[in-house]
DRENSE-354942 format. One record per residue (C-alpha): x, y, z; residue in one letter. Coordinates in nm, 2 decimals. Layout:
> X, Y, Z, A .
...
//
This chain:
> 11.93, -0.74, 3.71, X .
> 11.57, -0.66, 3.84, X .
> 11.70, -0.40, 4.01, X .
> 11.89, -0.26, 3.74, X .
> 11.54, -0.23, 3.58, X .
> 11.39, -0.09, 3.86, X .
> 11.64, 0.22, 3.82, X .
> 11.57, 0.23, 3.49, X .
> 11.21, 0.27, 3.53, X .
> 11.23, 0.52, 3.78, X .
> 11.46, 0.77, 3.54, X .
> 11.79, 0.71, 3.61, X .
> 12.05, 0.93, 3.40, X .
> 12.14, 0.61, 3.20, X .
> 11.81, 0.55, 3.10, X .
> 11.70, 0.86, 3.04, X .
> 12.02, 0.91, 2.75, X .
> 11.81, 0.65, 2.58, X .
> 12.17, 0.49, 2.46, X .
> 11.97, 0.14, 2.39, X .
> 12.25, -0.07, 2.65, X .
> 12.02, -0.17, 2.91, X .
> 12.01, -0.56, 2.88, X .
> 11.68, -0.73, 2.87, X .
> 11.63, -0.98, 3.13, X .
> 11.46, -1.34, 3.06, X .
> 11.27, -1.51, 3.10, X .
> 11.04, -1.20, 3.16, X .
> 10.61, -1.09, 3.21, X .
> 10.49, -0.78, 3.17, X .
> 10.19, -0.77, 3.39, X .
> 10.01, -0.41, 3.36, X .
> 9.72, -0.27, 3.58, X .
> 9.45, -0.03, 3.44, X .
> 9.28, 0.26, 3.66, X .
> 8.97, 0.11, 3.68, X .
> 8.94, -0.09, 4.02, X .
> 9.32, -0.06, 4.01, X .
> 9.33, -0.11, 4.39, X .
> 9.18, -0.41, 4.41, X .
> 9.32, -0.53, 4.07, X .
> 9.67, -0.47, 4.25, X .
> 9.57, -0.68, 4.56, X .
> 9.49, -0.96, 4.31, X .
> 9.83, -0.91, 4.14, X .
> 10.01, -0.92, 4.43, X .
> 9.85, -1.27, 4.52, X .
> 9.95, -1.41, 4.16, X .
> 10.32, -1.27, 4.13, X .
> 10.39, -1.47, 4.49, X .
> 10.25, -1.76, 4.38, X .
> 10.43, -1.69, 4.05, X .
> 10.75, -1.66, 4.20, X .
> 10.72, -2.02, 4.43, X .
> 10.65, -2.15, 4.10, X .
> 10.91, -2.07, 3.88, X .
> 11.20, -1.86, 4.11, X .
> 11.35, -1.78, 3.78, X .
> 11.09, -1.59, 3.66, X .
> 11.07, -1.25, 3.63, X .
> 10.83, -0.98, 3.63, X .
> 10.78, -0.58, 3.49, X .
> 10.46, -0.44, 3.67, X .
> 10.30, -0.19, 3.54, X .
> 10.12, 0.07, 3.77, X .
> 9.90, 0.36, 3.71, X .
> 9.96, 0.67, 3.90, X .
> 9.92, 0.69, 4.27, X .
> 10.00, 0.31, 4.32, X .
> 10.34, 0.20, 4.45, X .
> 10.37, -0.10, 4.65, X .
> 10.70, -0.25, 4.74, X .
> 10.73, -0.54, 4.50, X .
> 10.75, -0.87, 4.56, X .
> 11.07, -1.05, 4.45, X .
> 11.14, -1.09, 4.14, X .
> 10.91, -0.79, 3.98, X .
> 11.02, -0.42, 3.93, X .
> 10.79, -0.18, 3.91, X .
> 10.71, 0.06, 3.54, X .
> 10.52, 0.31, 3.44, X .
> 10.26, 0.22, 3.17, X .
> 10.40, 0.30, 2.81, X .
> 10.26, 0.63, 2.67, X .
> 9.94, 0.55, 2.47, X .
> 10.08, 0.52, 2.13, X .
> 10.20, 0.18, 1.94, X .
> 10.52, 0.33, 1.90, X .
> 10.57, 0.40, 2.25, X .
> 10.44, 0.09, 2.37, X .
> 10.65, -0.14, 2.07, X .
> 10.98, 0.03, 2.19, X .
> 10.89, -0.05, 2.54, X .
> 10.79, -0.43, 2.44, X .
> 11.11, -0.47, 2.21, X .
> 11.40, -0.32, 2.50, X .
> 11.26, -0.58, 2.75, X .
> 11.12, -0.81, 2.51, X .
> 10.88, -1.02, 2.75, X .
> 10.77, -1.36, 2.65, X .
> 10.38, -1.24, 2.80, X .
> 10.15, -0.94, 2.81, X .
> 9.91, -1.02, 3.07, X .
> 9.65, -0.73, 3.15, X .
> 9.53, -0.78, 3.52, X .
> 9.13, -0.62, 3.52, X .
> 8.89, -0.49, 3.25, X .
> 9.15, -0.23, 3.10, X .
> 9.20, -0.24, 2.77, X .
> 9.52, -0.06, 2.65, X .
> 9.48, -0.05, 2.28, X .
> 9.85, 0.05, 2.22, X .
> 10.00, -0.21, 2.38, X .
> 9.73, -0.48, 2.28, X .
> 9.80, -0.33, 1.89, X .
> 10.23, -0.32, 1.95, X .
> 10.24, -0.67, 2.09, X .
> 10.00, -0.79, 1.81, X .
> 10.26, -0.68, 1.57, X .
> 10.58, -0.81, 1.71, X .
> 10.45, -1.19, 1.80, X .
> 10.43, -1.10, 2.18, X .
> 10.11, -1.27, 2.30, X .
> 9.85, -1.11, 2.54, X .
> 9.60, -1.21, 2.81, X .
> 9.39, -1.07, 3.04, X .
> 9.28, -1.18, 3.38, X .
> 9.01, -1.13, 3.67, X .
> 8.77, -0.93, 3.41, X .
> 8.42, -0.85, 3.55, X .
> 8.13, -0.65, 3.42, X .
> 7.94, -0.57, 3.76, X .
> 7.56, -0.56, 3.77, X .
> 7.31, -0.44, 3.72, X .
> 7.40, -0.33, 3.39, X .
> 7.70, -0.50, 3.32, X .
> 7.83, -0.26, 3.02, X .
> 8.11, -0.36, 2.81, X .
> 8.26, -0.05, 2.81, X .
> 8.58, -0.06, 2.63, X .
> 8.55, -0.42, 2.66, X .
> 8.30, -0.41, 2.33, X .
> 8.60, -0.31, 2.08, X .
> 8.60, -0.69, 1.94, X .
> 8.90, -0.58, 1.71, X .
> 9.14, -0.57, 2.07, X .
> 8.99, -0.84, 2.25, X .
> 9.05, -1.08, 1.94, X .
> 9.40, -1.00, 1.97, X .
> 9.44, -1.13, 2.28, X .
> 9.49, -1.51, 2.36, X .
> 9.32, -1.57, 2.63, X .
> 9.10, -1.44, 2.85, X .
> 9.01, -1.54, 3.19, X .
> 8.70, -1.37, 3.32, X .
> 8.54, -1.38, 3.73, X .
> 8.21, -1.53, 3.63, X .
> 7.96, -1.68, 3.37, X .
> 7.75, -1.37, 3.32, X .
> 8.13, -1.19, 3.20, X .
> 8.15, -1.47, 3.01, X .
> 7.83, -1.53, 2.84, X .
> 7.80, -1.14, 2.73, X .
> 8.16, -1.15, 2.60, X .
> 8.07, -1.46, 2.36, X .
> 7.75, -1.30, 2.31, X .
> 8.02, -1.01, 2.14, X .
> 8.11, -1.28, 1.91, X .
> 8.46, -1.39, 2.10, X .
> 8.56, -1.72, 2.07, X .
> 8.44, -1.92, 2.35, X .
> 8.77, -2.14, 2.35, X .
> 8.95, -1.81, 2.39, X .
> 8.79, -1.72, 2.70, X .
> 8.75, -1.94, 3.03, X .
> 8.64, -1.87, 3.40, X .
> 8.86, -1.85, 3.65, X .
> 8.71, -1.71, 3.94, X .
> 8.74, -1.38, 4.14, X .
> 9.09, -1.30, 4.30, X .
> 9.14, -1.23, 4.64, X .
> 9.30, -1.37, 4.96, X .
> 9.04, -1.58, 5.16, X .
> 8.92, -1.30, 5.48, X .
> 9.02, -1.36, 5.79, X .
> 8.79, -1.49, 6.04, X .
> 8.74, -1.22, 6.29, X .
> 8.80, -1.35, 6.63, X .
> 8.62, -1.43, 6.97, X .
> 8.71, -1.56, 7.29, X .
> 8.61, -1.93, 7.27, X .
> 8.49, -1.92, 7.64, X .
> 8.22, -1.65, 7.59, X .
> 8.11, -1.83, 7.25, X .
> 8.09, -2.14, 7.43, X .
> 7.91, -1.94, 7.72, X .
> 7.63, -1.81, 7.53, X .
> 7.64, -2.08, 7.28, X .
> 7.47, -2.33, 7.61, X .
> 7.27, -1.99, 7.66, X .
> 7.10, -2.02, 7.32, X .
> 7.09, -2.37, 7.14, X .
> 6.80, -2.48, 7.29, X .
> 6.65, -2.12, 7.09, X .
> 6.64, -2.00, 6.71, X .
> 6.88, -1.70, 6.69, X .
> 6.93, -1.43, 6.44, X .
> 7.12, -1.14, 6.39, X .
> 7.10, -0.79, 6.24, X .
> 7.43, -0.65, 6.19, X .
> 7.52, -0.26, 6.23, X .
> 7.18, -0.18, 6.20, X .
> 7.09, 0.17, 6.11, X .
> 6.82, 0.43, 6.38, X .
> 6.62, 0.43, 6.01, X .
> 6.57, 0.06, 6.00, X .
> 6.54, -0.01, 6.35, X .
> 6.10, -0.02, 6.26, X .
> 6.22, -0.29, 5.98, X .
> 6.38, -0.52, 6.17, X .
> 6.17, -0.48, 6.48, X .
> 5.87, -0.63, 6.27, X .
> 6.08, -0.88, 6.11, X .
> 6.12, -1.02, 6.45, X .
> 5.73, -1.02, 6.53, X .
> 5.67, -1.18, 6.24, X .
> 5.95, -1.48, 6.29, X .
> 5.79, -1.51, 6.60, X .
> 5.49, -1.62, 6.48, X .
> 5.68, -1.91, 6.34, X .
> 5.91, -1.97, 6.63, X .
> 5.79, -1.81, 6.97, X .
> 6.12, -1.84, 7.14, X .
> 6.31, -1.62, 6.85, X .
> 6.60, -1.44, 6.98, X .
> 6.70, -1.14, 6.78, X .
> 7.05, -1.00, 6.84, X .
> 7.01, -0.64, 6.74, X .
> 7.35, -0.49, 6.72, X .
> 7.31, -0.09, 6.63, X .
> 7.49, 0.12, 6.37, X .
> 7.60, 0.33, 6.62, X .
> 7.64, 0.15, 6.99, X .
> 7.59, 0.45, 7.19, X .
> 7.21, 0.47, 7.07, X .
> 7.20, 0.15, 7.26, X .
> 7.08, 0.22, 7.56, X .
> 6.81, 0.52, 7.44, X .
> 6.72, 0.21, 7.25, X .
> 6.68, -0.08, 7.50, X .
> 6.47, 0.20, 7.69, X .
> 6.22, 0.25, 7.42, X .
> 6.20, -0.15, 7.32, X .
> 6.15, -0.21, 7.68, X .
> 5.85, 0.05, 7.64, X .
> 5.74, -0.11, 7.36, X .
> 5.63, -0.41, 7.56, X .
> 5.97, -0.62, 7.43, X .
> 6.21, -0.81, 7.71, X .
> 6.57, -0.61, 7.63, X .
> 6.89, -0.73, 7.73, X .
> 7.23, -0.57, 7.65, X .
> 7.57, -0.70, 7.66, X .
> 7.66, -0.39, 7.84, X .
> 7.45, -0.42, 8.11, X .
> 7.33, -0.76, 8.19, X .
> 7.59, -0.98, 7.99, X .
> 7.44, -1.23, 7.85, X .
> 7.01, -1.34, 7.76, X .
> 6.82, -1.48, 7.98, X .
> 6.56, -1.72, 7.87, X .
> 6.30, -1.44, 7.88, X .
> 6.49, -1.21, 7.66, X .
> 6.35, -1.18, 7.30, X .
> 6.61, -0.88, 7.15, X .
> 6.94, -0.89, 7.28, X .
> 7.12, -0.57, 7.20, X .
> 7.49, -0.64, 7.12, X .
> 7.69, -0.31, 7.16, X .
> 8.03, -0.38, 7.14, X .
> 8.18, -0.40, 6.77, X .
> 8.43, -0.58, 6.89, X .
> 8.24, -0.87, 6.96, X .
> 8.08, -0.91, 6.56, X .
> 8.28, -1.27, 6.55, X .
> 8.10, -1.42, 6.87, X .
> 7.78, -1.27, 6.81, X .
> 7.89, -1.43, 6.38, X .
> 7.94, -1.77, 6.54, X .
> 7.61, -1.79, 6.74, X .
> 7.28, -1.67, 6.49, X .
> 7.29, -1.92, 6.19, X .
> 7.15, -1.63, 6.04, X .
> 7.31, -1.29, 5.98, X .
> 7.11, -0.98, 5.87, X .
> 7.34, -0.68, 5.75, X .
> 7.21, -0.34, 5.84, X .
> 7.20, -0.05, 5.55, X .
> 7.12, -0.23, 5.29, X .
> 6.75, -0.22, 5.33, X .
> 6.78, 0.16, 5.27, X .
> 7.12, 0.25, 5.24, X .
> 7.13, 0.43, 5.54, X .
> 7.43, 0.26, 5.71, X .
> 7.72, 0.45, 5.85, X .
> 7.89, 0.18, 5.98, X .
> 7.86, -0.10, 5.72, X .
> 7.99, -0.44, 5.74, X .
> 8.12, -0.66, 5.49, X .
> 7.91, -0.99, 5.41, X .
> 8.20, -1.19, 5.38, X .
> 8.21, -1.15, 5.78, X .
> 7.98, -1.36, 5.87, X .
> 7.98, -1.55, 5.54, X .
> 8.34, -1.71, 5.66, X .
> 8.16, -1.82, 5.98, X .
> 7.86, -1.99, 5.87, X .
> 7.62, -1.73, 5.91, X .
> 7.38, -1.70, 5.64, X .
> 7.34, -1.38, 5.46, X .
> 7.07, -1.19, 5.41, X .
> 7.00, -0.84, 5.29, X .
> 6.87, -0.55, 5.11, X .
> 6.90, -0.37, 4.78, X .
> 7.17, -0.08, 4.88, X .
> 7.50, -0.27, 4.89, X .
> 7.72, 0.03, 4.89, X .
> 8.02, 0.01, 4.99, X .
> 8.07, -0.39, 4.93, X .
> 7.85, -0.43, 4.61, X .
> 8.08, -0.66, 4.41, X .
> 8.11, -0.91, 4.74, X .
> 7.76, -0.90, 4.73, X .
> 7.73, -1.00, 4.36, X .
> 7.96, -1.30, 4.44, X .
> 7.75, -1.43, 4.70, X .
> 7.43, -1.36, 4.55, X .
> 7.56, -1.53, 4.16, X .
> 7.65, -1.84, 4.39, X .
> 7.30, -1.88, 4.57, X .
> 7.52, -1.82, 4.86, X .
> 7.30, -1.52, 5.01, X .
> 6.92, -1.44, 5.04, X .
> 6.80, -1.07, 4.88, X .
> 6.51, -0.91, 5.06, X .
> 6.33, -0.56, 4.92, X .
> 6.16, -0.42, 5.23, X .
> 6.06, -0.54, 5.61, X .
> 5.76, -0.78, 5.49, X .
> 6.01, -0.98, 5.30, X .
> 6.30, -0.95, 5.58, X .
> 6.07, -1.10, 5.83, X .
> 5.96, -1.41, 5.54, X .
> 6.34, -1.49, 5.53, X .
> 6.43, -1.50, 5.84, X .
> 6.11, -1.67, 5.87, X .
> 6.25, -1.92, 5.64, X .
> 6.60, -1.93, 5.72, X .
> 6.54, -2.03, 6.06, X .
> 6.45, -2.41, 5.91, X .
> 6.82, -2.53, 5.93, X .
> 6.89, -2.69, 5.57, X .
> 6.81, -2.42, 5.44, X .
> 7.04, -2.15, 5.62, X .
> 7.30, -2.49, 5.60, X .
> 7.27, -2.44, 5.17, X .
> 7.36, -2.07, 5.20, X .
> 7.65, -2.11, 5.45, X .
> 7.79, -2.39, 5.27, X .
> 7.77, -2.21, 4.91, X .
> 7.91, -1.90, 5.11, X .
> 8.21, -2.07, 5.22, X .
> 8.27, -2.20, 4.90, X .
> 8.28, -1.80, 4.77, X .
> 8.47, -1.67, 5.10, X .
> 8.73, -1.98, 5.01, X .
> 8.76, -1.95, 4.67, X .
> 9.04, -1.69, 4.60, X .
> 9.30, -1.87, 4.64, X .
> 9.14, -2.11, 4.39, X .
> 9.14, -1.84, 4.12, X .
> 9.49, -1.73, 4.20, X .
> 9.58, -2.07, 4.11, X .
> 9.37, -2.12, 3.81, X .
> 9.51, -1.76, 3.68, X .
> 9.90, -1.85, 3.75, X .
> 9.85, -2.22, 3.56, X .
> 9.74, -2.04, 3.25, X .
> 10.00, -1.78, 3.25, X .
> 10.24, -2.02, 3.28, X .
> 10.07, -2.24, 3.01, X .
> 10.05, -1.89, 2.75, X .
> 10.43, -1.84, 2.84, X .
> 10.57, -2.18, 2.77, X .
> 10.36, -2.19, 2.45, X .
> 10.50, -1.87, 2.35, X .
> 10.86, -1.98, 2.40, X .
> 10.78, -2.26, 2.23, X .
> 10.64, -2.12, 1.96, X .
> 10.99, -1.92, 1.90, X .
> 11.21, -2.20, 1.93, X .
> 11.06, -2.40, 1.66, X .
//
């Protein structure tokens, strides 16, 4: 039958003769995607409908896609088009396949369908809505006439959720169920060279700055004189934006008066070495594993061309420090930063106090424990976000049986 709907939705002849005959499946979702962050909406989706599906087999699921997305669905969902944005579109769409659900995946608010569901007993929720910093506008999500119409809303954080009650919305009608998305994957090393230079350097205090940009090099070169004053053996592991400045670079450090070492060319730090350049991007998850604490490059002034995610090293225990410019992994950065799980700097006198600060091991321990929790956690809101459709669908079917 799911594929019989599929056809449908991708304008087959029958369907298009509009004859009314094409049977409407149960129990049945309609889960619909808005254009705003529809890629990584549709990443959370994806997530829910397979643990949807080990749930409840039977279940089946209409997704609706704005234009330019078309994954191969999972089993047990077929793929639609949005309804045109009228109620009547959207109430003929809603009474062919009669769902049991409306859930709205993101901050998109589709008026139509909200108002067409409304009006034939179909209830609707919404799920993984977040209003970014720093000015977390409402956007469409200030028409309080639409949002009361749906029953529940689960949004990725307190600050969604206190200015949406602050909007007058129920607070029993909204919960928080965490961001969406798959917990990263580690990035790798070879357990002999982290072992290797792990002997090389416990004895030292370690940190790293990560893809660090020629325009920042000054920055983090007097971050590390002035963590020296606090710990003479500091070992910065300078790993540049782009790895074939490397060598220009150790040249002029060396000049500079510092000891240089490079993975290229020596291998490994000797106990004399005070900034070990790391020039192989390859090697991110060793070099991860061995500073406690992880300084990522560009966002001091956004001058990154290579920029790295903070989940990276947030996965492996590094904690996170950085800058103001975000770009390109702003919202990861909000995550970490709402859970205390990442230190924010504003320029190189405060870089050098953090890592200063960090290097005092309960406290880089509080960040990379609350970071874990953050990097861990999307599975936990796939879970909380599948229970309570499952909860609004039974009630629903309830509700008609009575």
């Amino acid at each position: 039958m799911l594929g019989s709907l599929a056809r449908w939705w991708r304008g087959s002849p029958e369907a298009a003769a509009g004859d009314g005959t094409t049977e409407a499946p149960g129990p049945l979702i309609w889960m619909q995607i808005g254009p705003e962050r529809a890629d990584e909406s549709l990443a959370g989706a994806l997530q829910v409908l397979a643990r949807l599906h080990r749930l409840r087999p039977a279940l089946q699921v209409l997704l609706a896609l704005p234009p330019g997305l078309d994954p191969a669905p999972p089993e047990g969902v077929a793929l639609a088009p949005p309804p045109e944005d009228s109620i009547a579109a959207a109430r003929a769409v809603l009474q062919q396949h009669q769902p049991g659900l409306v859930v709205l995946i993101g901050n998109d608010l589709p008026g139509a369908l909200i108002m067409a569901a409304d009006r034939i007993g179909v209830p609707v929720m919404m799920a993984d809505v977040f209003l970014p910093p720093p000015a977390r506008r409402l956007g469409r999500l200030g028409q309080r006439g639409l949002l009361r119409r749906v029953r529940r809303i689960l949004v990725r954080d307190q600050a969604t959720f206190g200015l949406l009650e602050r909007q007058g919305l129920d607070p029993a009608q909204t919960d928080v169920g965490g961001a969406l998305g798959l917990p990263p994957e580690p990035l790798r090393c070879s357990e002999a060279e982290r072992a290797s230079m792990a002997a090389l350097t416990h004895t030292r205090p370690v940190w790293l700055a990560a893809a660090v940009p020629q325009a920042e090099i000054a920055a983090v070169i007097a971050a590390q004189t002035h963590a020296q004053h606090h710990a003479h053996r500091m070992l910065l592991i300078l790993a540049p934006d782009q790895p074939d400045d490397a060598l220009e670079l150790g040249d002029r450090l060396t000049d500079e008066g510092w000891s240089v070492a490079s993975r290229s060319l020596e291998g490994e730090p000797d106990a004399e070495t005070e900034i070990f350049l790391a020039d192989d991007p390859a090697e991110y998850g060793l070099w991860y594993r061995i500073a406690p604490v992880s300084y990522m490059g560009g966002t001091l002034i956004g001058a990154a061309g290579q920029a790295r995610s903070p989940f990276e090293p947030a996965s492996l225990g590094s904690a996170v420090v950085h800058g103001p410019q975000t770009a390109p992994f702003a919202a990861d950065y909000v995550r970490l930063d709402e859970a205390r799980a990442a230190r924010s700097i504003h320029d190189e006198t405060s870089l050098g106090e953090a890592i200063a600060d960090l290097m005092s091991p309960d406290r880089a321990a509080v960040l990379a424990h609350n970071a874990w929790a953050v990097t861990s956690g999307g599975a936990a809101a796939t879970e909380a976000i599948v229970r309570a459709i499952l909860r609004e669908f039974d009630a629903a079917r309830a509700e008609r049986t009575e």
